[in-house]
N, C-alpha and C positions, 0 to 999 in steps of 0.2 A: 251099463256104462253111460248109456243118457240121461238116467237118473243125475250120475254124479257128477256128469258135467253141467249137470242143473243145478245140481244144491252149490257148486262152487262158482257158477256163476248170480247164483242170487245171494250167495255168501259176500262176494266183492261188488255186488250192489250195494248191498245192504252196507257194508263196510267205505263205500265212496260217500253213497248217501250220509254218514252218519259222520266223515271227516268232514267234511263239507259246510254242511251245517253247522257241526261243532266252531269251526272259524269262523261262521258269518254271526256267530254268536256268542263272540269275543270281542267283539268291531265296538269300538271306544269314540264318542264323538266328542272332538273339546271344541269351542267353539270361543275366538279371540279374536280382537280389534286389530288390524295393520294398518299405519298411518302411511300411507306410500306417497302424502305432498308434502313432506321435509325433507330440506335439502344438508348434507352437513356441515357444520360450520368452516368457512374459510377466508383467509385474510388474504386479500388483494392486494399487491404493490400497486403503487400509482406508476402510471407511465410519465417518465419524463421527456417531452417528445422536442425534440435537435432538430429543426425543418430548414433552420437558418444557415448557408455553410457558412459565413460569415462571423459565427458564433465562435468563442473558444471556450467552450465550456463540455461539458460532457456529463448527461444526465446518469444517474445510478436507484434506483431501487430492488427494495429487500422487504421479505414479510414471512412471520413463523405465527404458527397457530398448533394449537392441542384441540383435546374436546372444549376447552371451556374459555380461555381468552385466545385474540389474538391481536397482531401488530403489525402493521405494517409501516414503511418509512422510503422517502424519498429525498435523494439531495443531487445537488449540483455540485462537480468539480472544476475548477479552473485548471484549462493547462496552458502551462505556461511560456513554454515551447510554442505552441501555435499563436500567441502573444505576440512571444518575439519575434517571430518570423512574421507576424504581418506588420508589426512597428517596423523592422529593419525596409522591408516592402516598402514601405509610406515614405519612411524618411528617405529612400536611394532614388526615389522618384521626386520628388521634390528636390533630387541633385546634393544631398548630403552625405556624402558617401562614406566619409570618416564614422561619421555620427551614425549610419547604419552596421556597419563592422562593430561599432562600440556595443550597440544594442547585442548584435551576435554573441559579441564576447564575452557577455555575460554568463553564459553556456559554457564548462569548466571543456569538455569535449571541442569546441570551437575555438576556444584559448589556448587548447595544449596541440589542434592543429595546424592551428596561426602559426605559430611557435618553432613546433617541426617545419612548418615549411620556412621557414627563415623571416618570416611577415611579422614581426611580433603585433598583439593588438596596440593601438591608440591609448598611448594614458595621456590623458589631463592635457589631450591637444596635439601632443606629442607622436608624430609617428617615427618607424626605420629606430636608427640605435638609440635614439635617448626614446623613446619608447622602450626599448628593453631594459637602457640603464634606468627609469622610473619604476620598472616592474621590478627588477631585481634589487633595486634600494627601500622599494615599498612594498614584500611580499605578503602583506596583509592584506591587501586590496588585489589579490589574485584571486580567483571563484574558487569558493570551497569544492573539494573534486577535483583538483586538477593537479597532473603528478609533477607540474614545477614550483608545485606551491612548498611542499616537500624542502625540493633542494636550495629553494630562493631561502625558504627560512634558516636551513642549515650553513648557508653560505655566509648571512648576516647573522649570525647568531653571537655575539658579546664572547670574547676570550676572559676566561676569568682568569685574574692573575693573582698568583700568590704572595702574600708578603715577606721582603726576605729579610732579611736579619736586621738591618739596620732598620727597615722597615718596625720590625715586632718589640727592638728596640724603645725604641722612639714611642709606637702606643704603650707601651709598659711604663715609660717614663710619665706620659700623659695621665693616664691612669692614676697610679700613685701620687699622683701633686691633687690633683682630682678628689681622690676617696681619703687623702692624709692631712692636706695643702701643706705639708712637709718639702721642702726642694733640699734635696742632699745631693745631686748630683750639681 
């Protein structure tokens, strides 16, 4: 029996030994460059930088890139709101005060508040009712946006009238003297 627990232990020697080796004698060496100081390509928006409060403006960037171009782009917006409300500022400090309302109400929202509360804005000097009769005889000069531009237009809007008999008459007779220079009647 120690025989054969001899021969199957030199049997699974011999069988380690020979797996063993067999793989370390398979080992494949490939041998290739890595460039690892490339960075990959990308496109930077620029910073628009706003330090001023003073400013009314408001910076905006944007940038798309692939592997092979890219863009980037930067721009300024003006708002216009923060305009007005530092004109309106300026001018009520300097004791203008119609003249600063006017600026506000250029803003269809601050025209149709005016409005509601019974204040109509300043036209053309104008405050209280002939202010409102200027707005509502002038609904073109109301801010686009504002929901009494609507019914000011509706209100003055031309009746169109029909012609009526004596009326269709009368062009018929025009007419025919016209395209015949015949008068029979």
């Amino acid at each position: 029996m120690k025989e054969l627990r001899l021969l199957f232990f030199i049997l699974f020697a011999f069988t380690f030994v020979a797996v063993t080796t067999d793989v370390k004698a398979e080992t494949n060496t490939v041998s290739s460059t890595v460039v690892t100081n490339s960075t990959p390509p990308t496109a930077n928006a620029p910073s628009v930088i706003n330090s001023n409060s003073d400013i009314c403006k408001v910076g905006v960037g944007s940038s798309v890139q692939n592997n092979v171009l890219g863009f980037a782009t930067g721009y300024v917006i003006d708002d216009e709101l923060c305009q007005n409300l530092k004109l309106s500022r300026s001018l009520y400090s300097m004791g203008m005060k119609v003249a600063a309302v006017s600026v506000l109400c250029q803003d269809p929202r601050v025209f149709d508040a005016m409005t509601d509360a019974g204040t109509p804005c300043p036209y053309n000097g104008a405050i209280g009712t002939e202010a409102q009769d200027g707005w509502k005889s002038n609904p073109e000069s109301i801010p686009d946006g504002s929901k009494y531009k609507i019914n000011y237009v509706e209100e003055n809007k031309p009746e169109t009238q029909e012609f009526s008999d004596a009326d269709n008459a009368l062009l018929f007779k025009t007419l025919f003297i016209l395209t015949t220079g015949i008068i029979i009647f």
